[in-house]
C-alpha positions as CSV (number, residue, x, y, z in Angstrom):
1,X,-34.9,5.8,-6.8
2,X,-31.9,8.5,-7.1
3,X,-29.2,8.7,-9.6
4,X,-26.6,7.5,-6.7
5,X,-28.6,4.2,-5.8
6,X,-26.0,2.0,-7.2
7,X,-23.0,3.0,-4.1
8,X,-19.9,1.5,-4.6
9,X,-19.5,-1.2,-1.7
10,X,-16.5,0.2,0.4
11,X,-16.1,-2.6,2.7
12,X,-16.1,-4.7,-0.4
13,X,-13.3,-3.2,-1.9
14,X,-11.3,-2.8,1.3
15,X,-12.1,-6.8,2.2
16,X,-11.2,-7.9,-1.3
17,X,-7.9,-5.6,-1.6
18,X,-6.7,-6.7,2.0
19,X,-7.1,-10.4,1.1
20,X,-4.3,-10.0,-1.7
21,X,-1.8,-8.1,0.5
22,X,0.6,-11.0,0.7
23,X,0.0,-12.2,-2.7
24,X,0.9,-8.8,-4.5
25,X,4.0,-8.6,-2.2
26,X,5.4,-11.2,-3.0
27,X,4.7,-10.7,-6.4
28,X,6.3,-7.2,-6.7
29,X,9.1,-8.7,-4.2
30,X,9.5,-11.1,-7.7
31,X,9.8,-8.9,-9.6
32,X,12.0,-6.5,-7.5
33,X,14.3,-9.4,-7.3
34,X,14.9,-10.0,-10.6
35,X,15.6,-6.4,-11.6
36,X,18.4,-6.7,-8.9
37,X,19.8,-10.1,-10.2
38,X,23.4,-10.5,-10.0
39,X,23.8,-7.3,-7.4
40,X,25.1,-8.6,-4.1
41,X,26.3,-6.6,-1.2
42,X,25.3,-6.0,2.4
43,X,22.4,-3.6,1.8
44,X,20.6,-5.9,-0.4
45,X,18.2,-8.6,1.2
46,X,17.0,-11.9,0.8
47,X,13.2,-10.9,-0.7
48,X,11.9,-14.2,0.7
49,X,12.8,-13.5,4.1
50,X,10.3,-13.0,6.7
51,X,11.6,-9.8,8.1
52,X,11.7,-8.0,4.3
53,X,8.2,-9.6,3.5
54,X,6.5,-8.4,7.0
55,X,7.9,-4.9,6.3
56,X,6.8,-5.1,2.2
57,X,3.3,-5.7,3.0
58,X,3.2,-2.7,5.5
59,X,4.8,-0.8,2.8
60,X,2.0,-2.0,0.2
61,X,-0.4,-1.2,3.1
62,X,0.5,2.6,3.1
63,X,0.1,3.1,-0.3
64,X,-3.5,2.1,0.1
65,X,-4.1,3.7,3.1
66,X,-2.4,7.4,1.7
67,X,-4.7,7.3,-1.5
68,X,-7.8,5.9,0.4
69,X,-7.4,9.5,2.6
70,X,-7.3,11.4,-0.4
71,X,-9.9,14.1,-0.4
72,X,-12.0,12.6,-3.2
73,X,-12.2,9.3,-1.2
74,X,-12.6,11.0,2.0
75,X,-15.6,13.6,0.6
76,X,-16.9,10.6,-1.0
77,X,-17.2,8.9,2.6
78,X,-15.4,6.1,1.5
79,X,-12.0,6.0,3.3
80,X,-13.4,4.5,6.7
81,X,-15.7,1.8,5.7
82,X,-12.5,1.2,3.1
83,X,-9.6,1.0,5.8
84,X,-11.5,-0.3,8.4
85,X,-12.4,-3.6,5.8
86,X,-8.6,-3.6,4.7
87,X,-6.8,-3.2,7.5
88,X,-8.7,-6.6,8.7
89,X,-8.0,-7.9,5.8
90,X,-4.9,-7.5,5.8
91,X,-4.3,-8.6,9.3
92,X,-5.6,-11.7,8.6
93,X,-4.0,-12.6,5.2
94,X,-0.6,-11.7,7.1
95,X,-1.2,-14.3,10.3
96,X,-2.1,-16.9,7.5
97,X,1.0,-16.4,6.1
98,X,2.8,-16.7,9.1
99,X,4.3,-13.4,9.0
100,X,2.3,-12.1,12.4
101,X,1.4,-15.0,15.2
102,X,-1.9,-13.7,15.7
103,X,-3.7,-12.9,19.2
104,X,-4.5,-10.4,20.9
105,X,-0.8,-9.5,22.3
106,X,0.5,-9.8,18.0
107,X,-2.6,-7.6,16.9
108,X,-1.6,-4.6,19.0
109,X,2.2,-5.1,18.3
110,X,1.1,-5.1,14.9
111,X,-1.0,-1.9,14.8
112,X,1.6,-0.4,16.6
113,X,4.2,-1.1,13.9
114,X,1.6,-0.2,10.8
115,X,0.7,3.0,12.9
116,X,4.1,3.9,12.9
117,X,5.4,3.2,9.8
118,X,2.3,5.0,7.7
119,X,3.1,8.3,9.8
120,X,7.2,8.0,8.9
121,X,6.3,7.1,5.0
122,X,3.9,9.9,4.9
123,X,6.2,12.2,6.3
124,X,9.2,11.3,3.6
125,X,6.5,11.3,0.8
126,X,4.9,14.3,1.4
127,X,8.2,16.0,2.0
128,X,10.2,14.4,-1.1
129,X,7.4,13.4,-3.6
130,X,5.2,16.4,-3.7
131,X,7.6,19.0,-4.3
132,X,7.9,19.7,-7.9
133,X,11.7,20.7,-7.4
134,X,12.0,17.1,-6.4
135,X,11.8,13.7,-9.4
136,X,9.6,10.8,-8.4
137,X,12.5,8.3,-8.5
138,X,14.3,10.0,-5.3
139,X,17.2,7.7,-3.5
140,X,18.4,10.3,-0.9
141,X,17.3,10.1,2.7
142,X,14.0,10.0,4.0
143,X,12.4,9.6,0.7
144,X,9.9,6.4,1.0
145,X,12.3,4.0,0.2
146,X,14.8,4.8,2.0
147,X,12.6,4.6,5.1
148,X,11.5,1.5,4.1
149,X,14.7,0.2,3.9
150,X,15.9,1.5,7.6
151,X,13.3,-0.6,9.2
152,X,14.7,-4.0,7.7
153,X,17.2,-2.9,10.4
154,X,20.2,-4.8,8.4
155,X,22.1,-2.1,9.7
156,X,24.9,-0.2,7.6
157,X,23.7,2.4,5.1
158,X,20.8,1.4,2.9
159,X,22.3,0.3,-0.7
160,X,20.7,3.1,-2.7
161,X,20.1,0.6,-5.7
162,X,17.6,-1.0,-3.6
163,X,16.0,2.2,-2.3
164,X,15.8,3.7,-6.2
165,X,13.7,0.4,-6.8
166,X,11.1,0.7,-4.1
167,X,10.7,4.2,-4.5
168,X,10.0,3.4,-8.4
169,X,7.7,0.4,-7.1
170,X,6.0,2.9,-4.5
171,X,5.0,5.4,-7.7
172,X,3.5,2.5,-9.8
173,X,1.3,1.3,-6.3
174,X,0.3,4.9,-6.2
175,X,-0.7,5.5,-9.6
176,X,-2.3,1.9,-9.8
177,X,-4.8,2.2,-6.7
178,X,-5.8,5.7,-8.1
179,X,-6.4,4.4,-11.7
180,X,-8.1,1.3,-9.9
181,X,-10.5,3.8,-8.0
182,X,-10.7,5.9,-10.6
183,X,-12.2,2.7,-12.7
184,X,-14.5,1.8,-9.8
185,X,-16.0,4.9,-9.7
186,X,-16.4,5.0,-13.7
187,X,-17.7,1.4,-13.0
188,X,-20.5,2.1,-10.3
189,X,-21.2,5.3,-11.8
190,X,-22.3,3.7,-15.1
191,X,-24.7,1.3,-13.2
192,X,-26.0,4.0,-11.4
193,X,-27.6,5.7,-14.6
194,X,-28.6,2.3,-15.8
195,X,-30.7,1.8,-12.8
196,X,-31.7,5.7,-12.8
197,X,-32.9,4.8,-16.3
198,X,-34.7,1.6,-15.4
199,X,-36.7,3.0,-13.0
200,X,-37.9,6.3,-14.6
């Protein structure tokens, strides 16, 4: 038996993570909430609406699918088996929710609309996160948030009190999944030298 005989289960992870995507929205959308309490205006939504949490979730989606391309994952061959696993997932927690109808007809509209938005928030994070010229909290156009806010389509300019917050959101998802991989691997890792040991 080799060191590596202990594999961390992809799918697993992906099936697991996916399952949650409605619950951890609308637990950051909580939270967001209550940092804006007592700010009102036109830019700022209702969080429990079913437009801001359909768009949340594909928001929380991204941040899982950008760090589950990362090279380590993808070297790792872990970023298919992970996506393909979550991306069901996800589907699936979302129709239960009623935030997507379900069918054939929903699923492709649905792709379509995750497709879409991961390309547009990769393009505004790689261009306004990854320059070290630039701060992580950014509220100017096409930074993450303000993206994100555009396709709630309330129309108007987005109120840059609420981009500032998902931006500072999007950082703590970011620097979450990689600490959460980055404990999986420490995890799996371990087990594979017990086993290695075991069987020597």
């Amino acid at each position: 038996m080799s060191k590596d005989a202990v594999q961390i289960p992809w799918s697993e992870v992906g099936t697991e993570s996916g399952r949650r995507i409605v619950s951890t929205s609308d637990d950051l959308s909580q939270k967001m909430q209550d940092a804006l309490a007592g700010v009102s205006g036109p830019g700022i939504p209702d969080f429990s609406n079913r437009r801001w949490k359909y768009e949340f979730c594909i928001l929380n989606i991204f941040w899982m699918w950008y760090v589950a391309n990362s090279l380590k994952l993808t070297d790792a061959g872990a970023t298919k088996p992970l996506l393909d696993s979550y991306h069901a997932a996800c589907y699936e927690a979302m129709v239960r929710a009623g935030l997507v109808e379900g069918g054939k007809h929903s699923l492709r509209a649905w792709q379509d609309d995750v497709e879409s938005r991961l390309a547009a928030y990769k393009a505004a994070y790689e261009q306004d996160h990854t320059r070290p010229d630039v701060p992580m909290r950014v509220t100017g156009r096409d930074s993450v948030g303000w993206v994100f806010v555009r396709y709630l389509a309330y129309g108007g300019e987005p109120d840059r009190r609420l981009v500032l917050l998902v931006n500072e959101f999007g950082g703590l998802a970011f620097q979450g999944l990689a600490e959460m991989f980055r404990s999986l691997e420490g995890q799996y890792h371990r087990a594979a030298r017990s086993w290695w040991k075991f069987w020597q």
